[in-house]
C-alpha positions in Angstrom: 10.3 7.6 -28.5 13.1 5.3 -28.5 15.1 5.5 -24.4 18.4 5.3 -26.3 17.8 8.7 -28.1 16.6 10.7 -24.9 18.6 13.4 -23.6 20.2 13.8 -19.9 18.5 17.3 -19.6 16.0 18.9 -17.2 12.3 19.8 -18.2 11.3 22.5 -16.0 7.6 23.5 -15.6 6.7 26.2 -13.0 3.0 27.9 -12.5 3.0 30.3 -8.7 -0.1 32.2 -7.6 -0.7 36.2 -9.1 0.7 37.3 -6.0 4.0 35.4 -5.7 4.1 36.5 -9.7 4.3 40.3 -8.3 6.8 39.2 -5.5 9.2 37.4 -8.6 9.4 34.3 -6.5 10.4 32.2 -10.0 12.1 29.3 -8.3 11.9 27.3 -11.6 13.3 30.4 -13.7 16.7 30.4 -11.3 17.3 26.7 -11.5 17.0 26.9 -15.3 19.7 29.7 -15.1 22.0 27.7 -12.8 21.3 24.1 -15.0 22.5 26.7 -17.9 25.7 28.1 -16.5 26.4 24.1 -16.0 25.8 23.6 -19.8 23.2 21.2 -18.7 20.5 21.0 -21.7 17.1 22.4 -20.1 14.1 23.9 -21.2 11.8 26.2 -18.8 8.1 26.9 -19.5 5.8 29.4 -17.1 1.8 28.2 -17.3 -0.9 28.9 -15.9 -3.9 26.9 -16.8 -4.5 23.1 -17.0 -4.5 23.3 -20.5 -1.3 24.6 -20.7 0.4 22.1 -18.9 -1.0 19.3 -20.9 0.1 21.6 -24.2 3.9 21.9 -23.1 4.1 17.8 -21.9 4.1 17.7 -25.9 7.1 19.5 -25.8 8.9 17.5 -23.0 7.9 14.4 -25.3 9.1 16.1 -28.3 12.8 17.2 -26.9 12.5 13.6 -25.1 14.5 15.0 -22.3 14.6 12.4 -19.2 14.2 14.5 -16.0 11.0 16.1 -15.6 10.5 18.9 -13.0 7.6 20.6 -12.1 7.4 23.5 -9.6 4.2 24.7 -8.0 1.7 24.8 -5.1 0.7 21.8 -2.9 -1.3 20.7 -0.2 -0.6 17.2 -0.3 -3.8 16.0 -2.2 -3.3 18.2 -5.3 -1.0 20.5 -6.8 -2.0 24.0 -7.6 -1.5 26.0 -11.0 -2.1 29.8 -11.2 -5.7 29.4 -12.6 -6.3 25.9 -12.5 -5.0 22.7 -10.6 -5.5 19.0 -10.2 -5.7 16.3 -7.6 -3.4 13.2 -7.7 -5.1 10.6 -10.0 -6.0 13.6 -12.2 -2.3 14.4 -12.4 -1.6 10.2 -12.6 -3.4 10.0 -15.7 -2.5 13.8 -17.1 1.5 12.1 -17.0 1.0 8.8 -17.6 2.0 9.2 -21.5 4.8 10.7 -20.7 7.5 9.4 -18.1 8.3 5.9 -19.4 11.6 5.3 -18.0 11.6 9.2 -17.1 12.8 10.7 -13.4 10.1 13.2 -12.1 11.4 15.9 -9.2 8.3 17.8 -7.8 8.6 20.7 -5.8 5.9 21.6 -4.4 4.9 22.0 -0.5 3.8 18.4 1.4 3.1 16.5 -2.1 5.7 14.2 -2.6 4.1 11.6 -0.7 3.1 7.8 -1.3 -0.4 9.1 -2.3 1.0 10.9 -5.8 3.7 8.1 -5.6 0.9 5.6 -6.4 -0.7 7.8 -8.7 1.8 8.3 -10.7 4.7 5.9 -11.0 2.5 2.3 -11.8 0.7 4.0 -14.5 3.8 6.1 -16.3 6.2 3.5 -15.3 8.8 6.3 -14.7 11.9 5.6 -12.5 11.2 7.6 -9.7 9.7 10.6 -7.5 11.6 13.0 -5.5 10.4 16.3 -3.8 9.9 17.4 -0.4 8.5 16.0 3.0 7.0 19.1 4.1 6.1 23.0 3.1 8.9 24.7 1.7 9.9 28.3 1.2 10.8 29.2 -2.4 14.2 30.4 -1.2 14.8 27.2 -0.1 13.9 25.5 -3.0 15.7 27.0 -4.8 19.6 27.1 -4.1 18.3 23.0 -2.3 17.1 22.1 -6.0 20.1 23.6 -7.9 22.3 22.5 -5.9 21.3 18.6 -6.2 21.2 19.4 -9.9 25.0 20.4 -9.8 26.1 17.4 -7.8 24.2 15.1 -9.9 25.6 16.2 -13.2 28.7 17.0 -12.0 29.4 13.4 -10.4 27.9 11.7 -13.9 26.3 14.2 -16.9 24.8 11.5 -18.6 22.6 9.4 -16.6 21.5 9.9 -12.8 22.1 6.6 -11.0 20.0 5.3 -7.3 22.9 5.4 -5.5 24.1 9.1 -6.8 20.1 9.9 -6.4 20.2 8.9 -2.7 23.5 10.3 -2.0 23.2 13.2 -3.4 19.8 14.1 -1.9 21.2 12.9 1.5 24.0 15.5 1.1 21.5 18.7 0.4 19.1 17.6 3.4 21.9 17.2 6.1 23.2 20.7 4.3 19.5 22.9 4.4 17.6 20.4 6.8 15.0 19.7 4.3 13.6 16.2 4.2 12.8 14.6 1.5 10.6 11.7 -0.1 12.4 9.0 -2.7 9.9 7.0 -4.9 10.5 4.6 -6.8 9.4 1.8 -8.9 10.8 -1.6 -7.6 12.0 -4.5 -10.4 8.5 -5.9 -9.2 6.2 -3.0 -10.7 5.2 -1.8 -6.6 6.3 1.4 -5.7 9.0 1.6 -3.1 10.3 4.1 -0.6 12.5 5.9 1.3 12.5 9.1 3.6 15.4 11.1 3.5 16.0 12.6 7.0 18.5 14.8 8.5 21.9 13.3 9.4 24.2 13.8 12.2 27.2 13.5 10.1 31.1 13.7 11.2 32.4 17.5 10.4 34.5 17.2 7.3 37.2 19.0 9.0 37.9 18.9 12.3 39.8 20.9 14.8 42.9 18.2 15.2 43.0 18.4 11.4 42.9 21.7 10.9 45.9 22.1 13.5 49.2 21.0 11.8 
């Protein structure tokens, strides 16, 4: 597909293990629902299986939407699906079809890292990689994932710029004291990167200011 025809919407794939199932931990499902309320177009698909993760990348190729996010189990060499799962180069070559000039947001505990960087960005050529550093707890994820969403289409609705990206991103880790990982590809085809740490950051009010 043409890059002038894509859409500035979010691609949400999600897949938890039976048990978090029972618990309703559907992190995916809730920033769906918040991308909604935003009217930011978004389409949210619960797998399982291998097979249906390669079945509904069809989809995110047929809606051509630019931001791919994919919500599941890590461990930092693979990600997990309910049934099934894959390790990086696996997943490299399971994506590679799909993320031309495409953003892809993984959360997913201690994966974003420059292993699945490597794996991934040279052979889709998409823009970039963000997820977290470390483990993650759903409830975390969650309001940390839609709130970057709502900054970054709040400040622009139609395309997500490097400098909103790193901004943005910046303002949710100093805000939950999540770090995250920034990957992405460099005008010379290598990956580049940047960890996004905790600030110590000037209160936006202060008591002098708040005195008048």
């Amino acid at each position: 597909m043409s890059d002038n025809k894509s859409i500035a919407g979010v691609f949400i794939i999600e897949s938890l293990q039976l048990n978090d199932e029972e618990k309703g931990l559907y992190e995916g499902k809730i920033i769906s629902s918040i991308l909604q309320l935003n009217k930011v177009p978004s389409k949210y698909y619960y797998i399982r299986t291998a097979k249906e993760f390669r079945e509904v990348l069809k989809q995110f190729d047929k809606l051509n939407y630019r931001y791919l996010h994919i919500s599941c189990h890590g461990d930092g060499q693979s990600l997990s699906l309910t049934l099934d799962g894959f390790n990086y180069t696996e997943l490299g070559k399971i994506l590679e079809p799909y993320l031309h000039d495409k953003r892809l947001f993984i959360s997913a505990c201690s994966s974003v890292n420059k292993k699945i960087a490597l794996a991934v960005i040279p052979a889709s050529q998409c823009y970039s990689l963000i997820g977290p550093q470390n483990d993650i707890e759903f409830r975390d994820a969650a309001i940390i994932w839609a709130s970057f969403y709502h900054l970054m289409f709040k400040q622009n609705a139609s395309i997500m710029v490097r400098e909103h990206l790193v901004n943005n991103i910046q303002k949710v880790v100093n805000t939950f004291g999540q770090p995250m990982n920034y990957f992405s590809r460099s005008r010379t085809q290598t990956v580049s990167s940047k960890m996004i740490e905790v600030q110590d950051t000037r209160p936006l009010i202060t008591e002098s200011e708040m005195i008048k």
